[in-house]
N, C-alpha and C positions, 0 to 999 in steps of 0.2 A: 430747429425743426423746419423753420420757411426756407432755411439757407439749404439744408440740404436736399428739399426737393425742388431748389430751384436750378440748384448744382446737379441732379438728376434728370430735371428737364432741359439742361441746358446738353448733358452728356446725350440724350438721343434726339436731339434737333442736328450735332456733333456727326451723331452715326450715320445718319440720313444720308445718303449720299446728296440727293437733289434737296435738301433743305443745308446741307451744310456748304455747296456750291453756293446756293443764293445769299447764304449769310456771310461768305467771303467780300462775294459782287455789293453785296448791298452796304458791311464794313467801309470797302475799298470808295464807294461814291460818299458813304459819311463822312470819311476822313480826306478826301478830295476838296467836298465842301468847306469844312474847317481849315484845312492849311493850303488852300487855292491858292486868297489870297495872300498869303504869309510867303507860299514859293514864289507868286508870281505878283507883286504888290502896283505893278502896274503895266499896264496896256504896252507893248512890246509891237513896233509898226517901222516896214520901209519908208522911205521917200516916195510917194503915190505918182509911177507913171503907168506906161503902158505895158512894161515887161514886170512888175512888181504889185498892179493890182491882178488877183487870183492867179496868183504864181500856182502852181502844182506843186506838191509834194517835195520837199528839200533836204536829205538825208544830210548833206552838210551843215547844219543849222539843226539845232535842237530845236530852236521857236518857230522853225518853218518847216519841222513834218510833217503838218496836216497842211499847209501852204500860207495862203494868205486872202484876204477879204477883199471887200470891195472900197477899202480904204489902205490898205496896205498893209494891214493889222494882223499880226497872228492868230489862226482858226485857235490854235493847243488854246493860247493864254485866252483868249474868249471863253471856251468852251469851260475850263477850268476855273474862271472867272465866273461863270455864268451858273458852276453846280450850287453854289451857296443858297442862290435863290430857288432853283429847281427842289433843293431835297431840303430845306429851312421850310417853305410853303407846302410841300406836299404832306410831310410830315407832320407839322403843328397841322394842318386840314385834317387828315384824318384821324389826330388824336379829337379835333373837339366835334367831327361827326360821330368816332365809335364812343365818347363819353356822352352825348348828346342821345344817340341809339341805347344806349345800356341804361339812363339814365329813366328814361321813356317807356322801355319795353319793360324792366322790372319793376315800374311802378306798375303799370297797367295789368301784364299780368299777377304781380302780387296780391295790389291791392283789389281790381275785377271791379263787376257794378258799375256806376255810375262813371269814376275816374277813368276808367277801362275803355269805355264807351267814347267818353269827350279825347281821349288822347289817341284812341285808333282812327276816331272819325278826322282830325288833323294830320294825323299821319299817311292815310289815304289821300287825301287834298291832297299833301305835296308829293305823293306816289305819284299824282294824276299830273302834275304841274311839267310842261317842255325846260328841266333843268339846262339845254344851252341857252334859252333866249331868255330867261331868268336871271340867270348871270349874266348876260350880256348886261340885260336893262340896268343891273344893280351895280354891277362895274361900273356902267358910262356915269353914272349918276354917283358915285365916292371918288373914280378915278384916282386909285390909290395903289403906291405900289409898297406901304405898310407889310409888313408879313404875316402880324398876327392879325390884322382888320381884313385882309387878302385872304387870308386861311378860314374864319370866321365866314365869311361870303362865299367861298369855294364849299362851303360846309352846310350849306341851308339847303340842301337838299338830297343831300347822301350819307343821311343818319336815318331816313326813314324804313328804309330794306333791313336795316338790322335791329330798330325798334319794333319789327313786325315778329323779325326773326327771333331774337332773345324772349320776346313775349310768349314765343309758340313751347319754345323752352323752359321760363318758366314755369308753364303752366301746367307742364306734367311733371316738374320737379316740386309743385306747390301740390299735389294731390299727393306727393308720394309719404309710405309709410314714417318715414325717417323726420321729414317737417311736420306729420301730424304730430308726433313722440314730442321734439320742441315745441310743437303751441302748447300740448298738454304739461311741459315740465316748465310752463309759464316765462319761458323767454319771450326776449322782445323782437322787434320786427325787426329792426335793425341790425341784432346780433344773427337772426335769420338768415336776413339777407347778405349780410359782408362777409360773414365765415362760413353759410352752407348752400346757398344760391350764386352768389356769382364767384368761385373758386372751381365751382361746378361746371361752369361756362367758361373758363381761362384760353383751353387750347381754342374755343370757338370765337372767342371775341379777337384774340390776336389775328386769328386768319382773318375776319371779319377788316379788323382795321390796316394789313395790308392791302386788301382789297379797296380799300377807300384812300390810302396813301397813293396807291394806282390812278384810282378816279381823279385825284386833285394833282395829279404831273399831267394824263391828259388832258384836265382843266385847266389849269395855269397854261402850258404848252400853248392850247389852241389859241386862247384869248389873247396870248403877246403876237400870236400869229394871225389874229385877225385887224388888232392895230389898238383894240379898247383898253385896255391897260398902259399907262404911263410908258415912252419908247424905254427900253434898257439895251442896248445893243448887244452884250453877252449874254443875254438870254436866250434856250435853245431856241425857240420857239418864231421871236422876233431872226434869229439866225437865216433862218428856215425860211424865212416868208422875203429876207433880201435877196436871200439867194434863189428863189420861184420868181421873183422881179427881175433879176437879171438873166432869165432864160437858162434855171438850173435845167428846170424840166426835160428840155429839149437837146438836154448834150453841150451846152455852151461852156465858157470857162469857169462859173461858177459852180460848176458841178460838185466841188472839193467843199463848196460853204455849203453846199447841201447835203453832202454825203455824211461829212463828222459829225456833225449835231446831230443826224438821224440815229447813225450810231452810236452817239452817247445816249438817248432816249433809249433804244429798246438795248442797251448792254443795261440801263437802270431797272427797267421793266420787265427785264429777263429773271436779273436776281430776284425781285420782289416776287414774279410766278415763281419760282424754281423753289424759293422758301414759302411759299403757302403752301404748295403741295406736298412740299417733305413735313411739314408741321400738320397737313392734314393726314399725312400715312401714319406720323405718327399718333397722332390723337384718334384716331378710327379703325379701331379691334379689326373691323373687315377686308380692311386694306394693308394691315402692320403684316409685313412680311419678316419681323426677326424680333425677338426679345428685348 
């Protein structure tokens, strides 16, 4: 029974045109990650002079179409080098904000009263909290480029908008006829909640935690770009900020280390929007334009 309506939600996310676009793009950068380093098992780099650091574009040379860096080093094998960490962190991040979010908003609005109170009233605190200067401080102070302790800290603060969320949800799925039927046929709260409360919330939580796998690429991104996180040099992000030092901005020869990374960010960022919104036409009657 789960297998076939997961084979039925899988066929119109499928249909979608713009959710089954984004689940190519977003395939394509998982499988990037995983066998990166496996095609490319190591750093691939000229002899560093003055005609070979930020060569331009080399259609001759497979490792020098995107050109090369400011050590001689191929942009491709960086960049490709560099996905594991980008979609490893953003991904573990927003699984343990949307499990953190789900975890919080269906207690509070299930249980209400008292619990309800103490876990909205925390959840507003960290609403109210400057999430970049937060991770800054918490970064400089683990300085860690762990992925699951990385993603954890990417995470403490971008679970609270969908604890809010899921609560508002609960809360009219706990008044409705169908949960009052199970209190009264003396089930318990757990069976409540796992098989008739959050199955209910499925297509909304998924969107939810793209939205927060988003959140933690431009978090991770920023922070290797601001210099607080351990250097990794295939990282987009740290990419991005050699190549603003050496006068991408402004038209200079680094132009090319500025330009592919940017472009591998929003080609990742694309898919990830393109599949919420085909997963939200499908899951919202008012927007589903086909059967």
């Amino acid at each position: 029974m789960m297998q076939n309506k997961l084979f039925e939600y899988f066929r119109l996310v499928w249909k979608n045109k713009k959710s089954r676009a984004g689940l190519i793009i977003t395939v394509f950068y998982v499988l990037l990650a995983i066998f990166g380093e496996i095609i490319f098992p190591r750093t691939y780099s000229l002899p560093p002079s003055s005609t070979t650091i930020f060569m331009p574009p080399q259609l001759s040379n497979f490792y020098l179409i995107f050109g090369t860096g400011p050590f001689a080093e191929s942009i491709l094998v960086q960049i490709v080098q560099g996905a594991k960490s980008i979609i490893e962190v953003s991904f573990l991040a927003g699984l343990f904000a949307t499990l953190i979010g789900i975890a919080v908003g269906i207690v509070a609005g299930y249980l209400g009263g008292i619990i309800d109170d103490i876990l909205m009233g925390i959840t507003d605190i960290v609403l109210t909290l400057p999430s970049i200067i937060l991770l800054i401080v918490v970064v400089s102070a683990f300085k860690t480029s762990n992925p699951i302790i990385l993603s954890l800290i990417l995470s403490i603060t971008s679970w609270a908008g969908l604890a809010r969320a899921v609560r508002s949800q609960v809360l009219v799925i706990r008044n409705s006829p169908t949960i009052e039927v199970l209190r009264v046929l003396g089930l318990s709260r757990g069976y409540i909640i796992f098989r008739e409360v959050v199955p209910t919330l499925g297509s909304y939580i998924i969107i939810h935690y793209i939205f927060n796998v988003e959140a933690a690429v431009y978090a991770e991104v920023g922070l290797y770009y601001l210099g607080v996180l351990p250097y990794n040099p295939n990282n987009w992000g740290a990419m991005i900020q050699q190549a603003l030092s050496y006068g991408a901005a402004l038209g200079g020869k680094a132009i090319y280390y500025l330009t592919f990374p940017t472009v591998a960010i929003i080609g990742f960022m694309s898919g990830l929007i393109l599949l919420s919104y085909g997963i939200d036409e499908i899951s919202n009657p008012r927007i589903r334009t086909y059967k």
